[in-house]
N, CA and C atoms as a LAMMPS dump frame, in Angstrom:
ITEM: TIMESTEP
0
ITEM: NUMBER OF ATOMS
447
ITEM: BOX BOUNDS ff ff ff
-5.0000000000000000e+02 5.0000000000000000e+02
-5.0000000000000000e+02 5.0000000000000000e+02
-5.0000000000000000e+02 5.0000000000000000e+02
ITEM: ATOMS id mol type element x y z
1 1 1 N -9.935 10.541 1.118
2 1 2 C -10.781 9.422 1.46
3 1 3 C -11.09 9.488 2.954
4 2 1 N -12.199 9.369 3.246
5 2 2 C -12.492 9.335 4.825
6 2 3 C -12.628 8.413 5.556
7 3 1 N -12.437 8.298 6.608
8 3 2 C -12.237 6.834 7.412
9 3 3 C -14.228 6.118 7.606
10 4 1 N -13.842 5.053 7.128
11 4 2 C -15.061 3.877 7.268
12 4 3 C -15.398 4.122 5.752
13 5 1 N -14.501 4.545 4.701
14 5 2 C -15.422 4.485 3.441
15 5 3 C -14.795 3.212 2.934
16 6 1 N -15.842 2.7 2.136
17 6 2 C -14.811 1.403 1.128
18 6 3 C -14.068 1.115 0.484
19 7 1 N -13.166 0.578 0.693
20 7 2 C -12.066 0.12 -0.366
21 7 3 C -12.433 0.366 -1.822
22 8 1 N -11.458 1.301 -2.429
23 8 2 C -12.077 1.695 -4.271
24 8 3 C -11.676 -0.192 -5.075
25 9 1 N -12.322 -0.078 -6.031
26 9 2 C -11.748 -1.353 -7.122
27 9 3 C -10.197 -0.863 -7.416
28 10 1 N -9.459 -2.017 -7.324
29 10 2 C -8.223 -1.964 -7.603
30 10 3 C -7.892 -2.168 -9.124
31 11 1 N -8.691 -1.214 -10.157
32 11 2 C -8.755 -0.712 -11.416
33 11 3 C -8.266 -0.162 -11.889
34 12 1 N -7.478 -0.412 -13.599
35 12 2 C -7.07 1.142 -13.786
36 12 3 C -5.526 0.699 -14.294
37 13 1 N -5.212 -0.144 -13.568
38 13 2 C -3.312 -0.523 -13.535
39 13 3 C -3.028 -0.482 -14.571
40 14 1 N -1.506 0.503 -14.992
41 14 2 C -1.073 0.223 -16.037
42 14 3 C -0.485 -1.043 -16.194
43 15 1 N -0.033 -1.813 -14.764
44 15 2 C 0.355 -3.151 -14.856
45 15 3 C 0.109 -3.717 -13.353
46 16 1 N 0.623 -4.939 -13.35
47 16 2 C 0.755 -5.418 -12.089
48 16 3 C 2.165 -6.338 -12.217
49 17 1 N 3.008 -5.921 -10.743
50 17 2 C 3.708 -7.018 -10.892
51 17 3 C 3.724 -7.372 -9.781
52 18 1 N 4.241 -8.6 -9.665
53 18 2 C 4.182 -9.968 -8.353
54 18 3 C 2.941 -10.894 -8.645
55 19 1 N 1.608 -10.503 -9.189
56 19 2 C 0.559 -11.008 -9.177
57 19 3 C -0.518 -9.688 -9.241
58 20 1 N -1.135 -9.71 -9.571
59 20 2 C -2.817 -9.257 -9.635
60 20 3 C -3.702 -9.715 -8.271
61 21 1 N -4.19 -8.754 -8.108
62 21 2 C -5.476 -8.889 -6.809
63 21 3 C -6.663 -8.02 -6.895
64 22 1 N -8.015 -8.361 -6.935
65 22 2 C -8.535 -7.138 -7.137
66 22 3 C -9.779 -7.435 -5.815
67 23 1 N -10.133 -6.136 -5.524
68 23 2 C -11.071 -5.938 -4.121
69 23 3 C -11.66 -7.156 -3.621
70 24 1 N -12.364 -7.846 -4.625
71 24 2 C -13.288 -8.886 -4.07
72 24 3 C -12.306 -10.015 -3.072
73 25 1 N -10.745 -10.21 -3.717
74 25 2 C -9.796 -11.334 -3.295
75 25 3 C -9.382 -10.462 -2.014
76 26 1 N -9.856 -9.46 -1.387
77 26 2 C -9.242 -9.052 -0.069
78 26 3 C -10.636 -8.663 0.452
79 27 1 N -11.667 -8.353 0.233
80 27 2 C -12.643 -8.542 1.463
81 27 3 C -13.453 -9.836 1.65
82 28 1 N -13.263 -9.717 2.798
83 28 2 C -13.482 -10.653 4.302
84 28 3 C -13.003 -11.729 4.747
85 29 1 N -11.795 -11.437 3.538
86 29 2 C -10.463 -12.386 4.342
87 29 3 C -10.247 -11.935 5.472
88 30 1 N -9.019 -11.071 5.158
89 30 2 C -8.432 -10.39 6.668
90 30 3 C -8.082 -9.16 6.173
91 31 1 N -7.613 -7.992 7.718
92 31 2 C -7.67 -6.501 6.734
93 31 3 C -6.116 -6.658 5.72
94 32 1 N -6.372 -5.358 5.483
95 32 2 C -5.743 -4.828 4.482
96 32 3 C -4.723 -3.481 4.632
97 33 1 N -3.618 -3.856 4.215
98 33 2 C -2.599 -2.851 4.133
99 33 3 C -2.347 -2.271 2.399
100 34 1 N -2.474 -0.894 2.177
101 34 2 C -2.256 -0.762 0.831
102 34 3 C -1.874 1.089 1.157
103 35 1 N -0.207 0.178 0.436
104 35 2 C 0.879 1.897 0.26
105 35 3 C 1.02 2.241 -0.537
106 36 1 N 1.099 3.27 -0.552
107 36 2 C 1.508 4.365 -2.059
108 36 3 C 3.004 4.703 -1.912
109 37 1 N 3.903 4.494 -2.549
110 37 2 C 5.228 4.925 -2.86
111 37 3 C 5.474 5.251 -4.654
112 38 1 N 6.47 5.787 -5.116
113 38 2 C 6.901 6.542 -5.577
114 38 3 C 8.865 5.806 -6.059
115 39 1 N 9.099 5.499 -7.074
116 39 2 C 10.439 5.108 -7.589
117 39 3 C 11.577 6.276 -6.817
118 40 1 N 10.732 7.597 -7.218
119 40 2 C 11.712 8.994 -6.76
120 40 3 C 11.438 9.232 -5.713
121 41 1 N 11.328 8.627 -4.473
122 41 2 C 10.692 9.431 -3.228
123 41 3 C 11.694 8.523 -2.171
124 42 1 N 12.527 9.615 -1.828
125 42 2 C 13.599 8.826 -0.869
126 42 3 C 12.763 8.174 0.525
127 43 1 N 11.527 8.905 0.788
128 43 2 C 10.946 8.465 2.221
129 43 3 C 10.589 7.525 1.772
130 44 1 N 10.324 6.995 1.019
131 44 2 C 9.674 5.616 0.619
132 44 3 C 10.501 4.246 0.591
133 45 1 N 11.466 4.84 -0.374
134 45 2 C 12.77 3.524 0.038
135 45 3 C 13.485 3.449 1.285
136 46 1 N 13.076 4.828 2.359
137 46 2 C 13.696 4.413 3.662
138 46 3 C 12.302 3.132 4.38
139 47 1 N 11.229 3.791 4.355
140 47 2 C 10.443 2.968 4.801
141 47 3 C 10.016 1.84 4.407
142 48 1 N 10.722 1.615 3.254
143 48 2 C 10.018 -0.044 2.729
144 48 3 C 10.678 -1.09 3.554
145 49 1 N 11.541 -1.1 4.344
146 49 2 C 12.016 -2.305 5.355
147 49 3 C 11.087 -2.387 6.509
148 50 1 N 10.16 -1.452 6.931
149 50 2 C 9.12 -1.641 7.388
150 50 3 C 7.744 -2.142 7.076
151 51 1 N 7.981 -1.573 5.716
152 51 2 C 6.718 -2.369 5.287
153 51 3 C 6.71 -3.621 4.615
154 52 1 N 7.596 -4.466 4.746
155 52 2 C 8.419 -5.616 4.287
156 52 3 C 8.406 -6.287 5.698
157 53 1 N 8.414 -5.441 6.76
158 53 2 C 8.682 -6.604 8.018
159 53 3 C 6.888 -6.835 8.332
160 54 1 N 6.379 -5.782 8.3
161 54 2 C 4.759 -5.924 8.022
162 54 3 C 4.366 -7.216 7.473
163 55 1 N 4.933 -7.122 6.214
164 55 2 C 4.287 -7.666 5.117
165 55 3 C 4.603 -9.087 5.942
166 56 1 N 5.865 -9.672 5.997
167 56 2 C 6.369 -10.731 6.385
168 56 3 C 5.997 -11.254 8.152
169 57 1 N 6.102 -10.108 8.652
170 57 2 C 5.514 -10.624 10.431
171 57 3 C 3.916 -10.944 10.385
172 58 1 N 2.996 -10.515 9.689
173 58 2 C 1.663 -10.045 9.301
174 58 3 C 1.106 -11.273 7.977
175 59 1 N 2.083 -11.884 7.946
176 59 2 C 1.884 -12.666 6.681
177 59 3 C 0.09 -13.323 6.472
178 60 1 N 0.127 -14.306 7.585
179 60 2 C -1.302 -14.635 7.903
180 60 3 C -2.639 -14.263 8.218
181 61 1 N -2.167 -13.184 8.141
182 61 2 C -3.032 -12.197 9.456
183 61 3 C -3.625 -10.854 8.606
184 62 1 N -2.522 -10.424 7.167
185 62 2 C -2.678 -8.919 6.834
186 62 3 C -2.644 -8.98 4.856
187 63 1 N -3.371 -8.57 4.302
188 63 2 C -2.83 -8.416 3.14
189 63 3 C -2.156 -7.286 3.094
190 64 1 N -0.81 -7.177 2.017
191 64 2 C 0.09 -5.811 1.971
192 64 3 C -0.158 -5.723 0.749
193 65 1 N -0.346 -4.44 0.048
194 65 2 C -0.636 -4.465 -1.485
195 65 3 C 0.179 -2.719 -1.949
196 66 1 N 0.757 -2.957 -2.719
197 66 2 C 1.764 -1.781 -3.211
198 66 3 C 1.326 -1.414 -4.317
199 67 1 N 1.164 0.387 -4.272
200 67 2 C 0.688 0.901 -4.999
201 67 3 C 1.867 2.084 -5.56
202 68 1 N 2.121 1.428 -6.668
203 68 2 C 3.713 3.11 -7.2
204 68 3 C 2.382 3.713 -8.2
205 69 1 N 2.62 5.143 -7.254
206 69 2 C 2.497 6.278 -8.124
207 69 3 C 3.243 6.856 -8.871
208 70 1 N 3.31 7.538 -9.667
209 70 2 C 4.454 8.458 -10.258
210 70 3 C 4.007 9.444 -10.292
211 71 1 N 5.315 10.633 -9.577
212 71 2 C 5.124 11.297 -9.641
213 71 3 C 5.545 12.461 -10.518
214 72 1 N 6.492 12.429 -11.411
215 72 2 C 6.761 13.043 -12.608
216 72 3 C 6.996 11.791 -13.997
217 73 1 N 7.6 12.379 -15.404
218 73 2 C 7.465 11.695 -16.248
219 73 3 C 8.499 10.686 -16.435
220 74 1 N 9.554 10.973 -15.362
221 74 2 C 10.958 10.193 -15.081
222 74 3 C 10.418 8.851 -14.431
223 75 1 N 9.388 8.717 -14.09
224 75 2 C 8.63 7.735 -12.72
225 75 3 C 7.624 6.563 -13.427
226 76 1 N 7.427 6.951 -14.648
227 76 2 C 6.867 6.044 -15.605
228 76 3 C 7.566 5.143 -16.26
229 77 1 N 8.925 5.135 -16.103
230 77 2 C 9.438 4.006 -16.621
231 77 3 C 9.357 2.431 -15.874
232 78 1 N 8.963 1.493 -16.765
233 78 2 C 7.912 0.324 -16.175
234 78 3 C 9.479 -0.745 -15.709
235 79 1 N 10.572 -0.576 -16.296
236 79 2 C 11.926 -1.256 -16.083
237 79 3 C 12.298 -0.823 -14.507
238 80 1 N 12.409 1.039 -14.485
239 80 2 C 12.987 1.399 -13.342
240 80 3 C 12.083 0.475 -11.987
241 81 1 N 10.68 0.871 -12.013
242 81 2 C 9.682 0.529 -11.42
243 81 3 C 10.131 -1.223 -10.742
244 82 1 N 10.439 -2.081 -11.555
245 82 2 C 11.057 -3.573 -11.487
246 82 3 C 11.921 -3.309 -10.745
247 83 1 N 13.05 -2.41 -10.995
248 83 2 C 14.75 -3.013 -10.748
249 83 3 C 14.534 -2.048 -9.164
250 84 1 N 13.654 -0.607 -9.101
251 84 2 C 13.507 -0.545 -7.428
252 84 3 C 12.781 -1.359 -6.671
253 85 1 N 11.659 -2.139 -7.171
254 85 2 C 11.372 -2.982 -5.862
255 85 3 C 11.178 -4.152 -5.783
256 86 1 N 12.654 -4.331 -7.375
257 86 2 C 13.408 -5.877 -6.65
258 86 3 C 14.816 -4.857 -5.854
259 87 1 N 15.489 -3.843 -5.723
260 87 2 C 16.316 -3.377 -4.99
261 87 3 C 15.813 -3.145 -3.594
262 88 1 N 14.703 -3.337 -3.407
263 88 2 C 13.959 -2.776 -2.136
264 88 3 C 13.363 -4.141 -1.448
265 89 1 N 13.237 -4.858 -2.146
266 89 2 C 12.524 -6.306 -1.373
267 89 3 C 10.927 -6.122 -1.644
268 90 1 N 10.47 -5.813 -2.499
269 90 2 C 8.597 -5.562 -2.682
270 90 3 C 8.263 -6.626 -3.332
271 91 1 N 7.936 -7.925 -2.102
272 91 2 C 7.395 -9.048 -3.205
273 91 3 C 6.023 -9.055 -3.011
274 92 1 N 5.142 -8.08 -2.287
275 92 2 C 3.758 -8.184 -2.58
276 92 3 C 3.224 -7.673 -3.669
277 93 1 N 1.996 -7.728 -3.763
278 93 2 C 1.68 -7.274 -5.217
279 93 3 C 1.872 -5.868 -5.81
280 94 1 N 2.237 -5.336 -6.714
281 94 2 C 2.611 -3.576 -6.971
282 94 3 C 1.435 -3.307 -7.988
283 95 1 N 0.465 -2.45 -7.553
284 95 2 C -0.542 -1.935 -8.803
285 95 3 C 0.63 -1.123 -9.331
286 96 1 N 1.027 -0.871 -10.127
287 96 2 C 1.639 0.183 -11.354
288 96 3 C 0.275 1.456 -11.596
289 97 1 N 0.264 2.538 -11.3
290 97 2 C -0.597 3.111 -11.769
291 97 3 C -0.37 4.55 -12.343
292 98 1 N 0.602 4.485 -13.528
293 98 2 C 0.994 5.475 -14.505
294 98 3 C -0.296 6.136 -15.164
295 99 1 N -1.87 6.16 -14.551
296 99 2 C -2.574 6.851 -15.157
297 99 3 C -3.34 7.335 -14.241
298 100 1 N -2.709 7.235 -12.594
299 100 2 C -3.079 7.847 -11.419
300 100 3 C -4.839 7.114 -11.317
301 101 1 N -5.004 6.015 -11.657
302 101 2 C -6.533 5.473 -11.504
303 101 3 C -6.955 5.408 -10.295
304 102 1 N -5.704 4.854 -9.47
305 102 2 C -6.025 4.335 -8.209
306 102 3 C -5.911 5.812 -6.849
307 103 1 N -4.608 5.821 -7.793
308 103 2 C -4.652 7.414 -6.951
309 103 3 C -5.461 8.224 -6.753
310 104 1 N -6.715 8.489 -7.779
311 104 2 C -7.904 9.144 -7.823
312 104 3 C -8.675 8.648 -7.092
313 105 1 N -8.875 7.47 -7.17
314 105 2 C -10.339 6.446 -6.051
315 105 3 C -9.746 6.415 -5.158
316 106 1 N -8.77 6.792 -4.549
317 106 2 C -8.361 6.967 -3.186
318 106 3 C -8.011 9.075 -2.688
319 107 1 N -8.271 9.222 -3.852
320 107 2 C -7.708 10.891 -3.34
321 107 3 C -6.654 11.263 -2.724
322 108 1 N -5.571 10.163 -2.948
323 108 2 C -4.344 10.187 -2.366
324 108 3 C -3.338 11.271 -2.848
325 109 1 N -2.785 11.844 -2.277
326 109 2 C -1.61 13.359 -2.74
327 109 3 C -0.595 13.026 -2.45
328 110 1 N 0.027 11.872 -1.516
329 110 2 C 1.202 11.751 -1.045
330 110 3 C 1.935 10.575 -1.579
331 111 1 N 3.31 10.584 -1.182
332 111 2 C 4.048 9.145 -1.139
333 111 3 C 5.082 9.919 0.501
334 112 1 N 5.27 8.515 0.773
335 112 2 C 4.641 7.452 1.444
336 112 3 C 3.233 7.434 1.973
337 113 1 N 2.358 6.714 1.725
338 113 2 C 1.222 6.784 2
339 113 3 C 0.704 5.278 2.481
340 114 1 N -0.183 5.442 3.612
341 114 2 C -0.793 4.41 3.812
342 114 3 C -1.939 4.093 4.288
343 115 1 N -2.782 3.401 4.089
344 115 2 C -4.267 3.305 4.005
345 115 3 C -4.555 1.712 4.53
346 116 1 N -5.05 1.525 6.084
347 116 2 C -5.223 0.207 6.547
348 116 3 C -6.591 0.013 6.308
349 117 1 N -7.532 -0.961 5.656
350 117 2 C -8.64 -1.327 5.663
351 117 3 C -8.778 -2.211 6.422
352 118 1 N -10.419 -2.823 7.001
353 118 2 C -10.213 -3.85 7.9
354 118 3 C -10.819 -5.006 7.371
355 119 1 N -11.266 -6.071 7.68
356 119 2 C -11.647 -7.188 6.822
357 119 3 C -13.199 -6.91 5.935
358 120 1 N -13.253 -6.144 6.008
359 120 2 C -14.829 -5.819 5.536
360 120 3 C -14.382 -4.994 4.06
361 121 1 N -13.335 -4.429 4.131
362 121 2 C -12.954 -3.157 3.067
363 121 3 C -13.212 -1.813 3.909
364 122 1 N -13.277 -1.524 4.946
365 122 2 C -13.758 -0.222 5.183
366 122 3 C -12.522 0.364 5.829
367 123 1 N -12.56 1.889 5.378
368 123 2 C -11.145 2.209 6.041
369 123 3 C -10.867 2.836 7.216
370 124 1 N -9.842 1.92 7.733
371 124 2 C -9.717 1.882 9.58
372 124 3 C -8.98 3.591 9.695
373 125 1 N -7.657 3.497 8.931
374 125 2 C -6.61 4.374 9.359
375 125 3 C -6.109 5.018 8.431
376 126 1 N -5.449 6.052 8.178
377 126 2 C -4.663 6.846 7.224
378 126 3 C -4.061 7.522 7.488
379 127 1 N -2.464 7.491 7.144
380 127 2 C -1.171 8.26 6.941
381 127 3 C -0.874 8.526 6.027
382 128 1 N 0.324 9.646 6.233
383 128 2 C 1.066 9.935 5.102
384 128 3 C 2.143 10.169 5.852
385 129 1 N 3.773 10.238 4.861
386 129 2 C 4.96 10.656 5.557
387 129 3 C 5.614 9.355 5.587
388 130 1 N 7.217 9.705 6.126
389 130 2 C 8.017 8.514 6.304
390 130 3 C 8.109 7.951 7.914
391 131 1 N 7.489 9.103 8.822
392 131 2 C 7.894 8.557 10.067
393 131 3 C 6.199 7.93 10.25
394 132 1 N 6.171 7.428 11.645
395 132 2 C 5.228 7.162 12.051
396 132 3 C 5.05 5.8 12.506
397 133 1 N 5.877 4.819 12.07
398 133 2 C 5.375 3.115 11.601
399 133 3 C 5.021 2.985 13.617
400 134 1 N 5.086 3.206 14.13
401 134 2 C 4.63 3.166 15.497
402 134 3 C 2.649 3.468 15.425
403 135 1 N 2.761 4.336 14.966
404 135 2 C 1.348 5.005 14.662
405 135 3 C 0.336 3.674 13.804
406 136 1 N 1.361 3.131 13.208
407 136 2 C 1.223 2.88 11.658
408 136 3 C 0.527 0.619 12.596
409 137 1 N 2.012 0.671 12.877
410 137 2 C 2.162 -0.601 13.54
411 137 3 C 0.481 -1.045 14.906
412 138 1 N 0.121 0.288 15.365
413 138 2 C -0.695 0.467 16.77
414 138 3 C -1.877 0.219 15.892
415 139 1 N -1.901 1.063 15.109
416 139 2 C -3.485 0.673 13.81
417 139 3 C -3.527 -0.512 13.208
418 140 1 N -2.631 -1.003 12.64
419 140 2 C -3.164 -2.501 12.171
420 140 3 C -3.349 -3.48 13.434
421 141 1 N -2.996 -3.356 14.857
422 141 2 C -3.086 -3.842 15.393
423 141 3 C -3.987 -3.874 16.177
424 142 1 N -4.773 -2.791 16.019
425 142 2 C -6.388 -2.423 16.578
426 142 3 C -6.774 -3.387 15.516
427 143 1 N -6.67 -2.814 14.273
428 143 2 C -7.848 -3.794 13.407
429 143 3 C -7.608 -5.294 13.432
430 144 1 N -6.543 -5.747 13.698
431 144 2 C -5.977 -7.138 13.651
432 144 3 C -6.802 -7.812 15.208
433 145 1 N -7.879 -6.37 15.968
434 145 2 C -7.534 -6.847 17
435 145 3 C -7.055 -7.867 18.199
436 146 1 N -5.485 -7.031 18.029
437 146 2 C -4.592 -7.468 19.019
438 146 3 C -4.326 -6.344 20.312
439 147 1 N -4.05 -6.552 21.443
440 147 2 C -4.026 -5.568 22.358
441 147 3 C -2.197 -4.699 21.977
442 148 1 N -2.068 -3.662 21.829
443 148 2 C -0.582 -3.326 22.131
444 148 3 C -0.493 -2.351 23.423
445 149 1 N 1.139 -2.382 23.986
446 149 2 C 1.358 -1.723 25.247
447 149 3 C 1.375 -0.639 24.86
């Protein structure tokens, strides 16, 4: 996906849990945070206390929207999917996408992955990997524009 393209429809889910959201309920509110993690992907459960302090410091200011991919057939189980990110703290919304829908309208290959849109839907920033949240933190904060040191 290339930077300034639009946010894809958030289509496709084999489920949703926390709640349902789809594109129209996040543009021109405020931007948008939306990660790709993975049940099996240790970088992901290291970084979800970051994206949890996001979610929670950013509350007013950011939508956070969680996207589990799976990445083998062990990763489709819709129970495991629950019991890691109530073990992890993921109370924003989780697209479930066991048929890679979303993964495709985004052309995404990775977990941890992250994709900041800005209030319009258009996309500001893109990572991948577990390190970075500095990188990660400096970009939503351009789009939030806020000044950082």
């Amino acid at each position: 996906m290339r930077l300034r393209s639009d946010m894809p429809e958030l289509s496709g889910a084999t489920e949703w849990i926390n709640g349902e959201v789809s594109k129209s309920d996040l543009i021109g509110d405020k931007p948008t945070l939306i990660h790709f993690w993975s049940v099996s992907c240790g970088l992901c459960k290291e970084a979800m206390p970051n994206i949890n302090q996001f979610r929670d410091d950013y509350k007013d200011e950011l939508n956070v929207i969680a996207v589990h991919m799976p990445r083998s057939e062990k990763d489709l189980d819709l129970n495991q999917i629950k019991e890691v990110a109530a073990e992890h703290d993921i109370k924003q919304p989780i697209f479930v996408d066991n048929d890679h829908a979303l993964t495709d309208a985004f052309e995404n290959e990775y977990v941890p992955a992250y994709y900041v849109f800005d209030a319009e839907g258009k996309l500001r920033h893109y990572q991948a990997g577990g390190d970075g949240m500095k990188m990660l933190t400096k970009r939503v904060n351009r789009v939030l524009g806020k000044e950082t040191k």
